[in-house]
C-alpha positions in Angstrom: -98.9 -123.0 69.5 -96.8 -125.2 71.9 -93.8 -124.1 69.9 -94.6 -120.6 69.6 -94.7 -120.3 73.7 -92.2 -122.4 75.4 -93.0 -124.2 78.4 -89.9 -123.2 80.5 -91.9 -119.9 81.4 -93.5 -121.4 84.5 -95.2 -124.1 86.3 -99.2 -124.8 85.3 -101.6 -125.1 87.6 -103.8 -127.5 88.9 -106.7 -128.3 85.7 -109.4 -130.2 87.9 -112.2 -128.1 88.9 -112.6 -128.6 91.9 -108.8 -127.9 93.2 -109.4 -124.8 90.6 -111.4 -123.2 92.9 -109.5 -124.3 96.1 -107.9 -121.1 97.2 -104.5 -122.7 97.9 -104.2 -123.7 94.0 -103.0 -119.9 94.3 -99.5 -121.6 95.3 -98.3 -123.6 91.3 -99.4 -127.5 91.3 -95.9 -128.2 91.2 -95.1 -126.6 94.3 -98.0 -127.7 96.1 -96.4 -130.7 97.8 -94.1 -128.2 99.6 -96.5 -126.3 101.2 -97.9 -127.7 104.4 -101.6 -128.1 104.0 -102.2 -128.9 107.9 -101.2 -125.2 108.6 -103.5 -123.7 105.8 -105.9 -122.0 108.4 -103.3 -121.6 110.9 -100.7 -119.3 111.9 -97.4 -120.0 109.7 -95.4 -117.1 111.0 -92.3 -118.3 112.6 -92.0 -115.5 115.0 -88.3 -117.1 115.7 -87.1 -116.3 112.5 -87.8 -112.5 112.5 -89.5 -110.0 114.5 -92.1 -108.3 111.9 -92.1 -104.5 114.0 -92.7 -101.3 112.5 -91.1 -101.4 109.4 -89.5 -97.8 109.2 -87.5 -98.2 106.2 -91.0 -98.9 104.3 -93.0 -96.2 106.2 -89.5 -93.9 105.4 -89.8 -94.2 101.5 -93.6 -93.6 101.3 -93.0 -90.3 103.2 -90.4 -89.3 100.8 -91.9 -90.3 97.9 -95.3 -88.8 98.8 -93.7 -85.5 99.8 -91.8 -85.5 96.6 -95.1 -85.9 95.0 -95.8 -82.4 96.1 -93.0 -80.8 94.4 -95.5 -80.4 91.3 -96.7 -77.1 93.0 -93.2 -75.6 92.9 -92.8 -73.6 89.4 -90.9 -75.2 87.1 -91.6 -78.3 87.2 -94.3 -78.8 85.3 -93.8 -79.6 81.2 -96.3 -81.9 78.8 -93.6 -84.1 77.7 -92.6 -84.7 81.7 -96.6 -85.9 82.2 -96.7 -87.8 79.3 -93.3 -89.4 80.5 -95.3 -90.0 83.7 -98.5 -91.8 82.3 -96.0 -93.9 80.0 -94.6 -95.3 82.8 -97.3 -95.5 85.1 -99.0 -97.9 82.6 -96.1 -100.3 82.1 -95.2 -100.5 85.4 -98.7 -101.2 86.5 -100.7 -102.2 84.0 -98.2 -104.4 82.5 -95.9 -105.1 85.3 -98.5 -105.0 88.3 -101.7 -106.3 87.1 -100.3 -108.6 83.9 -97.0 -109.9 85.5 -97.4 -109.8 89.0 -100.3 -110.7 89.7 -102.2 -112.3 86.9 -98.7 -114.4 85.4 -96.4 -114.9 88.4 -99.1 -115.2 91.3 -101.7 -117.1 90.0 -99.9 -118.4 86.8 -103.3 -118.2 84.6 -101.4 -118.7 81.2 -98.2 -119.1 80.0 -95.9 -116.7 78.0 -92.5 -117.3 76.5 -89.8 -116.2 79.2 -88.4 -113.6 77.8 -91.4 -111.7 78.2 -92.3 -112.8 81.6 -89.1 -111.4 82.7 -89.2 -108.4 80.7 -93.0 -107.7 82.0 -91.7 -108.6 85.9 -88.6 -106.0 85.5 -91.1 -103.6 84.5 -92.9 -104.4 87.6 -90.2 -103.7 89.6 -90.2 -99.8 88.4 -93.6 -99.9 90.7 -91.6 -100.1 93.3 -93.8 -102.4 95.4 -91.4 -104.8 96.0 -89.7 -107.6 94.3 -91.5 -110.2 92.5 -91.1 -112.7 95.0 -91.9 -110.5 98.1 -95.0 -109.7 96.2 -96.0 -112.9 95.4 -95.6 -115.1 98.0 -97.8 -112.1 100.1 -100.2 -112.0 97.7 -101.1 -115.8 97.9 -100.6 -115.7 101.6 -104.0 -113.5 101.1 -105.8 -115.7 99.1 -105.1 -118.8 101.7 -106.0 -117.0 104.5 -108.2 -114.2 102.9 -109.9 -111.5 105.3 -109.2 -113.8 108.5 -106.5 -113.0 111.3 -103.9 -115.0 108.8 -103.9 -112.3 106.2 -101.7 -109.5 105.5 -104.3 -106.8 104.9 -107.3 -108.6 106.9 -110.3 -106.1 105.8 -112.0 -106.5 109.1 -109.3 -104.3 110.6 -110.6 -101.5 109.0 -110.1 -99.1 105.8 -107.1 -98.0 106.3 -105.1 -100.7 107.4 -106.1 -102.5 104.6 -105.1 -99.8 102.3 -101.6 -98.9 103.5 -100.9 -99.2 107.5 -100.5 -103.1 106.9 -97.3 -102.3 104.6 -95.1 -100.9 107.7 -97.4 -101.0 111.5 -96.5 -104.4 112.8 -98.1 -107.3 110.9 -97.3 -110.9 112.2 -98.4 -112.0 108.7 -96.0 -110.0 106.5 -93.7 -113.0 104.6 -90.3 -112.9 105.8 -87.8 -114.5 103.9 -88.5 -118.0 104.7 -91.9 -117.6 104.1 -91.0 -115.5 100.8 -89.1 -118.4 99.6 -91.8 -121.1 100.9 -95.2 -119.5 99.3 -93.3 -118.3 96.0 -90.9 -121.2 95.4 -91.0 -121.2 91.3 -89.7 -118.1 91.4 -87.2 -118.5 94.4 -85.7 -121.0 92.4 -84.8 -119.0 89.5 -81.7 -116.8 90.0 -83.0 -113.8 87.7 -85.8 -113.4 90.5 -83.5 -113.2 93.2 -81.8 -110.7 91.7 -84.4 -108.9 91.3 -85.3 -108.8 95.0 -81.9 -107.0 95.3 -81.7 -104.9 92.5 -86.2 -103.5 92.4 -84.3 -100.1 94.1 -81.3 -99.6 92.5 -83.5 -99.9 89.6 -85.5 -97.4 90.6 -82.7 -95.1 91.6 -81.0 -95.8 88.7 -84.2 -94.9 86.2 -84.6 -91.7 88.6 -81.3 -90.5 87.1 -81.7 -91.2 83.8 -85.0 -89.2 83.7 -83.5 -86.2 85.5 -80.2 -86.3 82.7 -82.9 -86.4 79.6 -86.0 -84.0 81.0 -84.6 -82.1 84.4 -86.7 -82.1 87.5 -89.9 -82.2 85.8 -89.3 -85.8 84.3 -88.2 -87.1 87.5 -90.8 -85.3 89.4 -93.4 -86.5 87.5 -92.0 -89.9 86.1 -90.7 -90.9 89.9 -92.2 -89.1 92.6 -95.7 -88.4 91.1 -96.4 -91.7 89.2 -95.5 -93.7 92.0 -97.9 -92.2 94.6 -100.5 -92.4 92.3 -100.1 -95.7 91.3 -99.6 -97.3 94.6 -103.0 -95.7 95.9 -104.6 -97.5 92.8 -103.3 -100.6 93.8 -103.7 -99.8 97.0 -107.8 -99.8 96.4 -107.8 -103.2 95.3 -106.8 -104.4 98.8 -108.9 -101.5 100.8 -112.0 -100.1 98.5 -112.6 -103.9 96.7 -112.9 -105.1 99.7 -115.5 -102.6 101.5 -117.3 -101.0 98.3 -119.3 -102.4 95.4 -121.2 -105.8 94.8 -120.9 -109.5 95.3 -121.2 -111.5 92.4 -119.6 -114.8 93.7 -120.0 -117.1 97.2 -116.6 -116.7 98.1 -116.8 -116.2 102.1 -114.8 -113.3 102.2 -115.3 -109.2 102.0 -114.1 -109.1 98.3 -116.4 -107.1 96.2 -116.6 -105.8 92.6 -116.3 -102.1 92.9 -116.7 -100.8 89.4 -114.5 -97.3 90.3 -111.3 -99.7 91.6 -111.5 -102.0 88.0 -111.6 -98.7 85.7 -108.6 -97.1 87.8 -106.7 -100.3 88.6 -106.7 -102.0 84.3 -109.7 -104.4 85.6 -107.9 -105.5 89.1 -111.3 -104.1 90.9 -113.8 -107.1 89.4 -112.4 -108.5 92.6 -115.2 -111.0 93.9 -115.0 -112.7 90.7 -111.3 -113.0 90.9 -111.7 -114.4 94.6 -114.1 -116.9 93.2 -111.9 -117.9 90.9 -108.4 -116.8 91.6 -106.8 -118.8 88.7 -108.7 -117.1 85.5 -106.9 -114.9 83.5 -109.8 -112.5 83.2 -111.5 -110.6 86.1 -114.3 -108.6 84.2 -116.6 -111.7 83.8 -119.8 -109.9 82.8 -120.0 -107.7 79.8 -120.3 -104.4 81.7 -117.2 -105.1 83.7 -114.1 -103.6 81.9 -111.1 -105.3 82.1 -108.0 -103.7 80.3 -105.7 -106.6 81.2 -107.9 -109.1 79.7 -107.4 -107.4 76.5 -103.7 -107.0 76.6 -104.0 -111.4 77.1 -106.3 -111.8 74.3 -103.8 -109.7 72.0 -100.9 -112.0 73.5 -103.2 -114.9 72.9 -103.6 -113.7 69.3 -100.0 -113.1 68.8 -99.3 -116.8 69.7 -97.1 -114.9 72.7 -99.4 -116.6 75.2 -101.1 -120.1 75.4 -102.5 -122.4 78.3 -104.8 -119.2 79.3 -106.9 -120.1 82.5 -111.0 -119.5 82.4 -113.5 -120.6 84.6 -116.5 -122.7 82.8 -120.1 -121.7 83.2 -120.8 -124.5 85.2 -118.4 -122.8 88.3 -119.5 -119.9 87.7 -123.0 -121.2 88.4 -121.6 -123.2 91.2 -120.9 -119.9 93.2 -122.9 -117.8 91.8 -125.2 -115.6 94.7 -128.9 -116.1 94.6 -130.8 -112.7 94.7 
């Protein structure tokens, strides 16, 4: 197994139990000696390095991309093969670039995969258009350190729909800026593919735009651009907004996170969202039978494939440890 996956495709985690459910084991074991555990709790934003205002150029593509959404009602740009172009994408990009790279891989590095595919997974990711890699990351484990408190990005007690999408572009004092970018996600700061990446996740996009619209016309790049990437970001969007207001609590995890069965069925299993606050390093989310986890099963076929080892679970004994009395 060791020399079916090689071990250049990212730091491991911590493997004691009790910094396994430590919510800043989100940031690599390897990196953890960087970050500066007497402000965990506190405000890290260097408001001297950058200004976090509105963020217009943000709020300016989600206009245009949701309006161009609507150009599915003008005739003529509608075709099967453009919809099925649509859903094609919208699973790679977020099932496997979203849910499996992102944030399952690159965030909370719950197993290890060779590195071609890690890089192949995060480029598909960046058709998501939901930032680069890095950006992503280091937000999302700013999150998990400072979940639902005045510290977090999209803190849930500031209501539904800043948590869903006003947190991207109002002002936000906790939105990473590059130093913070390059402090919370430092594995993959380091590595120069990444950083290209966190220049190129447009002209990507731009440049996979084009290419539908030469093969299908305006239906392929009306519904493989403009439609699949409004409907994907609400999905994801839900994990941070609906999985945090709707659903059940499985887990003691001193937060708003919830299991909200509609999120995990439209989001490949990102909704089981308690349970992956409770234990933010396991490579599966669905932790009870009934709890469908499409992501999970895209690992275990890796994992059967010998394309991924080293993958993360919690035991039943911290799973009992946090479980909620009735």
């Amino acid at each position: 197994m060791k020399a079916a996956v090689g071990r250049s495709a990212g730091p491991r985690v911590a493997q004691k139990p009790w910094e396994l459910c430590n919510l800043i084991s989100n940031v690599p074991i390897e990196n953890r000696r960087n970050v500066d555990k007497s402000t965990v709790g506190q405000n890290t934003v260097n408001q001297s390095v950058v200004v976090k205002k509105f963020n217009w150029p943000t709020w300016g593509g989600l206009a245009i991309i949701h309006v161009g959404a609507l150009a599915v009602f003008i005739p003529g740009t509608f075709s099967w093969s453009a919809v099925a172009v649509a859903i094609a994408l919208y699973y790679l990009a977020g099932g496997i670039g979203i849910s499996f790279c992102y944030h399952r891989l690159l965030t909370h590095r719950s197993l290890n995969v060779p590195r071609w595919l890690e890089r192949f997974a995060a480029l598909l990711g960046t058709l998501a258009l939901q930032g680069a890699p890095i950006e992503w990351v280091a937000t999302h484990r700013i999150h998990h350190a400072h979940t639902d408190t005045d510290e977090d990005p999209h803190d849930a007690h500031r209501g539904l729909l800043w948590t869903h999408v006003d947190w991207l572009y109002r002002p936000n004092k906790n939105r990473p800026n590059l130093v913070e970018q390059e402090r919370y996600a430092k594995d993959l700061w380091s590595q120069p593919y990444y950083r290209f990446l966190a220049k190129a996740h447009v002209p990507l996009q731009i440049a996979l735009g084009v290419l539908l619209f030469l093969i299908g016309g305006w239906p392929w790049l009306v519904w493989g651009v403009f439609v699949r990437l409004s409907l994907l970001y609400h999905m994801t969007w839900f994990v941070n907004s609906a999985a945090h207001r709707f659903g059940y609590q499985t887990y003691k995890t001193g937060d708003k996170s919830t299991n909200c069965w509609w999120v995990g069925l439209l989001s490949w299993g990102e909704g089981w969202h308690n349970n992956h606050h409770a234990f933010p390093f396991s490579a599966r989310h669905g932790l009870q039978w009934f709890e469908f986890d499409p992501t999970w099963l895209v690992i275990k076929t890796l994992r059967a494939l010998r394309l991924a080892d080293d993958v993360k679970l919690p035991t039943p004994a911290m799973k009992e440890k946090l479980r909620k009395v009735a």
